[in-house]
Structure formats: C-alpha cells, structure tokens
N, C-alpha and C positions, 0 to 999 in steps of 0.2 A: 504494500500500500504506500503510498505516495507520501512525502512529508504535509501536500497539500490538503486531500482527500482526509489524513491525519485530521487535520486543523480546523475541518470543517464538522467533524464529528466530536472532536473535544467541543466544538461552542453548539453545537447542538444539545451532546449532552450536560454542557451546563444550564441552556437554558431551561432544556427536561426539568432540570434537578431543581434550579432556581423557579418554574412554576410548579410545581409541585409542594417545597416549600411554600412558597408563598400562599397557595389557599391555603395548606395545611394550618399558618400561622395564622392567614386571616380569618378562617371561622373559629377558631380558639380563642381568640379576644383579643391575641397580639399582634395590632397593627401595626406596631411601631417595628418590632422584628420583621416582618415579612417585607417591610420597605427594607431597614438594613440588608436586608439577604438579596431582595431585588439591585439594591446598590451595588453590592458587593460582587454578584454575577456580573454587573454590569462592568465590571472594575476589571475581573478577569479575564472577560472579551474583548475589552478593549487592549487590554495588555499583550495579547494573544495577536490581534489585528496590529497594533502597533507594529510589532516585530515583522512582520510582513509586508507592512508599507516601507519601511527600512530596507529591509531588503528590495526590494521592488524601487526603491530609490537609488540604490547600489546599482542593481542592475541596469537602471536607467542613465548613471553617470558612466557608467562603465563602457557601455555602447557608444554613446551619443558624443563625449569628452575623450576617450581615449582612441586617436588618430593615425 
C-alpha cells in the first residue's frame, strides 16, 4: 500500500473515531468533551495534511527551481 492511500485511511479513521466519540460524549451530557475531541481530530488531520503539502512543496521547488 502506498504511503499515500496510507494517509488517506489514517484521516479516515480518525474521523471514524473522532464521530463516534463525539455522539458518544454528546448524548452523555458532555459537550464540552466531545468539542475537545472534535478539536483535537481536527489537530491530527491537519498535522497529517500539513506534512504533505511540505512535501508537495519540495517537490514543487525541486522540479520547477532546479535547472
């Protein structure tokens, strides 16, 4: 499997995880958790996609700069 195809199924399944949580917390009475935990997936997709655009900006200096 691909490092990409990878990277597509880690933020899948942290979305999974992160809505599932998230009802779990909200019909239990804590709102306030189920935002944090919403946050916090959010934090680790982004983290994930960052590193990606990084690279994909590497690659893009590397082509287009290097003559």
């Amino acid at each position: 499997m691909t490092p990409e195809i990878r990277a597509v199924f880690q933020i899948f399944g942290i979305g999974f995880l992160v809505a599932i949580l998230h009802t779990i917390l909200k019909q239990s009475g804590k709102e306030e958790f189920a935002h944090w935990t919403t946050l916090l997936g959010f934090v680790a997709v982004f983290v994930i996609v960052i590193g990606y655009v990084d690279r994909l900006y590497d690659e893009i200096q590397r082509v287009f700069l290097s003559q």
